[in-house]
C-alpha positions as CSV (number, residue, x, y, z in Angstrom):
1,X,52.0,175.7,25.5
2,X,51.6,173.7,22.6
3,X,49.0,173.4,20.1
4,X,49.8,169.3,21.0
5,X,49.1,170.1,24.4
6,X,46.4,172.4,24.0
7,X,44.9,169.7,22.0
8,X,45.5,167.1,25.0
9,X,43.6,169.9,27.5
10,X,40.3,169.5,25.5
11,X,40.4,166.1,24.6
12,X,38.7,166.4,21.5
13,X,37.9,162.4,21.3
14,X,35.8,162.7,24.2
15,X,33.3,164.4,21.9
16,X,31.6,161.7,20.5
17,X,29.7,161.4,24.0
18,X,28.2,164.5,23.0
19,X,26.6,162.6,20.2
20,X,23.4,161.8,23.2
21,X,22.4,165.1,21.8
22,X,21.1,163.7,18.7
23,X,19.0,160.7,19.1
24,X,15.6,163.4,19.4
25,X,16.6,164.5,15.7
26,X,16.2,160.6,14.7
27,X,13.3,159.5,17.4
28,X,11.3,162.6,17.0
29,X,11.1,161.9,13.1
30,X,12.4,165.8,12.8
31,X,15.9,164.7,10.5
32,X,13.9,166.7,7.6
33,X,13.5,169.8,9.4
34,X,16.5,172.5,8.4
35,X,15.9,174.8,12.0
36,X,15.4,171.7,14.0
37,X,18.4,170.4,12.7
38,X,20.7,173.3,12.8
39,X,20.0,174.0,16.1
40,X,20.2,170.0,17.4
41,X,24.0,170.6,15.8
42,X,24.9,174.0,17.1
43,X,23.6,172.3,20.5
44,X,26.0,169.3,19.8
45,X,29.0,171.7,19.8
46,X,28.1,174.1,22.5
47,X,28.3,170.6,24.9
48,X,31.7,170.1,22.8
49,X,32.8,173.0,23.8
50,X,31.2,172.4,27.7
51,X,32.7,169.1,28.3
52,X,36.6,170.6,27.4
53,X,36.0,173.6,29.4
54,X,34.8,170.7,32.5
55,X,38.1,168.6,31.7
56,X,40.3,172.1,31.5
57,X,38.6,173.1,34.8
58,X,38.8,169.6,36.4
59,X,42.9,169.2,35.4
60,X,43.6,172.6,36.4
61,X,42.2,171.4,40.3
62,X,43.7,168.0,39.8
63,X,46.9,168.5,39.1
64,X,48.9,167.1,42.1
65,X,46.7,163.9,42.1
66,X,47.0,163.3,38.5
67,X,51.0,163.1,38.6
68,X,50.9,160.2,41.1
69,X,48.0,158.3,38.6
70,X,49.1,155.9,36.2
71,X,47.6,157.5,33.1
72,X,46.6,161.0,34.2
73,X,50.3,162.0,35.1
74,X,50.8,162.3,31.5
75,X,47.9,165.0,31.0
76,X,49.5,168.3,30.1
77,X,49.1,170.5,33.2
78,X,49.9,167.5,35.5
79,X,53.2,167.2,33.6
80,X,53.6,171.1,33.8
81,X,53.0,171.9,30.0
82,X,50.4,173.9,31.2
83,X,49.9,176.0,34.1
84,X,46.8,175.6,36.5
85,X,46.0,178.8,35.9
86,X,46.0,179.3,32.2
87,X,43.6,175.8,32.1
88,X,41.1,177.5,34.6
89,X,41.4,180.5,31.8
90,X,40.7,178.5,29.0
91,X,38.2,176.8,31.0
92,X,36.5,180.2,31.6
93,X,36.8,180.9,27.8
94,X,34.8,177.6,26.5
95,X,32.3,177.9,28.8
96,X,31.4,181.6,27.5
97,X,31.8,180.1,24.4
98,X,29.6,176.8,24.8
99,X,27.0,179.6,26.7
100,X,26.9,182.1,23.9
101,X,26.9,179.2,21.1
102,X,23.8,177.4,23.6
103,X,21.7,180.7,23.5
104,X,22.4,180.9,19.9
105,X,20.8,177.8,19.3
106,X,17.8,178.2,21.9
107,X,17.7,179.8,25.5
108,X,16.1,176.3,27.0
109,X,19.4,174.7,25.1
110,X,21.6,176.8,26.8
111,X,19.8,176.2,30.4
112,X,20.7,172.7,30.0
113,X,24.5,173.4,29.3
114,X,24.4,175.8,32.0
115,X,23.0,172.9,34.2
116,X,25.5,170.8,33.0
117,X,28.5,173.3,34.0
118,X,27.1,173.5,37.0
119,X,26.5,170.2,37.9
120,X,30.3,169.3,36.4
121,X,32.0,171.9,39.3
122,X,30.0,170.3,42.0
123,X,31.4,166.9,41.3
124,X,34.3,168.1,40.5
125,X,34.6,169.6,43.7
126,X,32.6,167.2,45.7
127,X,30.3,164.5,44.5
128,X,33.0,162.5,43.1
129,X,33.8,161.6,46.7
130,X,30.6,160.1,47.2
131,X,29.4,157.0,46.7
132,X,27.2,156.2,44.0
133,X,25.5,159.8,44.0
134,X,29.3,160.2,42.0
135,X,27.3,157.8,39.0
136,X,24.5,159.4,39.3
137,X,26.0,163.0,38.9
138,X,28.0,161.7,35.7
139,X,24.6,159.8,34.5
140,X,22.8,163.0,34.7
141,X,25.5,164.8,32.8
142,X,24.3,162.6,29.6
143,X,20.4,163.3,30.3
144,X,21.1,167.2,30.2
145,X,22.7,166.5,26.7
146,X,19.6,164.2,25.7
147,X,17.0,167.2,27.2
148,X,19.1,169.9,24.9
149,X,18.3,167.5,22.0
150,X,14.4,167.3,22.2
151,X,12.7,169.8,24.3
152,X,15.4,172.2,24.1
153,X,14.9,172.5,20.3
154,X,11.6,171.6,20.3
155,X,11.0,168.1,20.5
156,X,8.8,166.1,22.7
157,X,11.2,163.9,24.5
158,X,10.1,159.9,24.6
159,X,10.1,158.9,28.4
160,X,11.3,155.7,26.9
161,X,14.4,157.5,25.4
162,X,15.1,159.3,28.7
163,X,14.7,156.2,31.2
164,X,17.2,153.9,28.4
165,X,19.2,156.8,28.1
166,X,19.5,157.0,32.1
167,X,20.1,153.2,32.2
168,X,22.8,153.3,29.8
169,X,24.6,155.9,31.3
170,X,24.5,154.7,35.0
171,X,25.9,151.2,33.5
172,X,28.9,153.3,31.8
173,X,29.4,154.9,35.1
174,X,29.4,152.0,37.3
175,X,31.3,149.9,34.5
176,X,33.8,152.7,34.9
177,X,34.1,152.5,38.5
178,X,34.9,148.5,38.1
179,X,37.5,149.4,35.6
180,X,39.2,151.9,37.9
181,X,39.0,149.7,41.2
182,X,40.6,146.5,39.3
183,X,43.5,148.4,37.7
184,X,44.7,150.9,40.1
185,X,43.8,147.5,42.8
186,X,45.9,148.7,46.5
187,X,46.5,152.4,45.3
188,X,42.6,152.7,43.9
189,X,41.7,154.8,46.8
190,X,44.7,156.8,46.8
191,X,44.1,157.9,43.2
192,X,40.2,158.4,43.6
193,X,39.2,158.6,47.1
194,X,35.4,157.1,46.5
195,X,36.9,153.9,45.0
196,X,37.8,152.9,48.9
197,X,33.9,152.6,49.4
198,X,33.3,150.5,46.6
199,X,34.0,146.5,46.0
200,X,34.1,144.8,42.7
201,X,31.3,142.3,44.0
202,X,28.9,145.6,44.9
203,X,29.5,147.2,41.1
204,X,29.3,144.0,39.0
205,X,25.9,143.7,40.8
206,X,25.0,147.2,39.7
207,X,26.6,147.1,36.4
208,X,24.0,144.4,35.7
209,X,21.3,145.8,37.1
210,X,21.3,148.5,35.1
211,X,22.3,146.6,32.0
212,X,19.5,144.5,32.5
213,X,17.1,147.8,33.3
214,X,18.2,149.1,30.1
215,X,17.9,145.9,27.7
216,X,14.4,145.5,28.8
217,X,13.2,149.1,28.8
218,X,14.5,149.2,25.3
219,X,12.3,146.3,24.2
220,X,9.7,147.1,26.1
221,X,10.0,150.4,23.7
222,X,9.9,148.7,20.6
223,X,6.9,146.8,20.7
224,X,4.8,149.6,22.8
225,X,1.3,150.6,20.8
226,X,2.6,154.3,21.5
227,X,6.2,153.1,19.6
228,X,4.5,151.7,16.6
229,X,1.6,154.8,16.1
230,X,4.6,157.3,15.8
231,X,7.2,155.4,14.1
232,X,4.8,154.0,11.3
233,X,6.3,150.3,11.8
234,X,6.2,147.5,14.8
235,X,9.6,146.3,13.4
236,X,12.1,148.2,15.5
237,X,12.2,145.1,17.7
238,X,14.8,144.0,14.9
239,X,17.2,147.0,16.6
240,X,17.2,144.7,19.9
241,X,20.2,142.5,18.6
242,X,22.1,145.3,18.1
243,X,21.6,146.3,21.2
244,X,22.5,143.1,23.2
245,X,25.8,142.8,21.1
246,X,26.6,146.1,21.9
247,X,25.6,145.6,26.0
248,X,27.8,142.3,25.8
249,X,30.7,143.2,23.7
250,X,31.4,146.2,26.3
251,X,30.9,143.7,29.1
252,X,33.3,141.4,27.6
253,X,35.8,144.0,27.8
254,X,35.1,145.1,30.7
255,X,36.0,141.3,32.4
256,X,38.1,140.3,29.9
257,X,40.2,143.2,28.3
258,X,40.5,145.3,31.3
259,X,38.6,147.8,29.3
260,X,35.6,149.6,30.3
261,X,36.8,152.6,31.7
262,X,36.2,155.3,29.2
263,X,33.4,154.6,26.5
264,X,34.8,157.1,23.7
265,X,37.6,155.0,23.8
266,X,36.2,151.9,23.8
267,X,34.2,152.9,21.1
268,X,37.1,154.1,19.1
269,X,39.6,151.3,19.2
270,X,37.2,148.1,19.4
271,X,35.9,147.4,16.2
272,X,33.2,145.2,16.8
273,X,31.6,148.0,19.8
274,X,31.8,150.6,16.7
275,X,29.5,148.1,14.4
276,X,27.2,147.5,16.7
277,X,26.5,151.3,17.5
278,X,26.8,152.0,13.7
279,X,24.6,149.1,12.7
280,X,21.4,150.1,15.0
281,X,21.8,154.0,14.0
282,X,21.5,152.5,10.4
283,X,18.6,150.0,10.8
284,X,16.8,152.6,13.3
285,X,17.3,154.8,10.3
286,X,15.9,152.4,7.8
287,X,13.2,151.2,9.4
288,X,11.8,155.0,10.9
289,X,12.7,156.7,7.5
């Protein structure tokens, strides 16, 4: 085993998901706050470490599938650079590790990323056969990381952070699904059995419902008399256009790429999908400093 493949196992570019963690440190106005922030960080890594040990754990049971899949069959234990077993051991390993490093930070913290291993072996072996419950499951994944980030270390969480937060993570999901079903078309099913209960007519209507849910929840946010009485400013509204170009950009390539199946990537390699996420952290930034 390589440290290449080793590398490949954890899929270290997945991490910036884990960034969901962080929005309490900026919402919950506690960026100045050493502890707060030391722990929002140590939380940030300890779901690092969780999601590889999930992706170690889930290639390690996937392996025959994967090497019939188009773009798994070149993961390193599907192409036998890595046994099953020593991936389940490496699983076991991060998930001590992403524990330990969770308590470290705060025992509620490392509830959450035990509720998040957990929840990540039940899909793994189970709910990802189901239809939509298999987006929800993934959905609620990305709330556990936003719960570790505000009451885990302390912080009030918004309801208005948790229900966009939920929004935006069942329209990855579904958005997901669409991209899988449209490029693995007649052999969809065989490489994910849920795929054969879905139809691209029954997720593009989810994928904007939820789009939709979350566009308006977020303004509805910005302008709300609770909003403006802890952020100091009725001008986050100005965050919204960042927001929609983000929301369209990653529906554009979604229909017209054939992107739209894994965020962190999308994120990573389309340059205008960066600058939108960059350019509402900064104005959030300005405007709440």
């Amino acid at each position: 085993m390589s440290a290449r493949d080793l590398v490949q196992l954890l899929r270290p570019h997945h991490w910036v998901k884990n960034g969901f963690v962080l929005p309490g440190l900026l919402f919950g106005h506690a960026w100045d706050r050493p502890g707060i922030v030391t722990a929002a960080l140590s939380a940030t890594l300890a779901f690092c470490l969780a999601s590889s040990a999930v992706y170690a754990f889930n290639d390690a049971l996937d392996a025959q599938g994967d090497r019939e899949h188009p773009d798994k069959k070149d993961r390193p234990v599907a192409r036998g650079a890595i046994a099953p077993s020593a991936a389940q051991g490496i699983a076991a390993l991060l998930a001590a590790a992403a524990l330990g490093l969770a308590a470290w930070s705060a025992w509620a913290v490392a509830g959450f990323v035990a509720a998040y291993l957990v929840l990540n072996a039940a899909y793994t072996l189970g709910l990802k056969r189901v239809p939509v419950l298999d987006v929800f499951a993934i959905a609620s994944g990305f709330m556990l990381r936003l719960l570790a980030g505000t009451a885990g270390i302390g912080i009030e969480p918004s309801r208005w952070l948790l229900a966009c937060g939920f929004l935006l993570t069942l329209f990855l999901g579904f958005a997901k699904r669409r991209a899988e079903l449209e490029r693995l078309a007649q052999d969809a099913a065989q490489h994910r059995p849920v795929l054969e209960a879905y139809s691209l007519a029954f997720l593009d209507k989810a994928v904007f419902a939820c789009v939709v849910g979350m566009v308006v929840t977020y303004a509805l946010y910005t302008v709300a008399e609770t909003t403006v009485a802890l952020h100091g400013t009725g001008q986050l509204i100005w965050t919204l256009p960042w927001v929609l170009l983000g929301s369209f950009r990653y529906l554009f390539r979604l229909h017209y790429r054939g992107g739209g199946g894994d965020p962190a990537q999308e994120l990573l390699r389309d340059p205008l999908l960066a600058a939108a996420a960059l350019g509402w952290v900064a104005t959030v930034a300005w405007l709440i400093r």
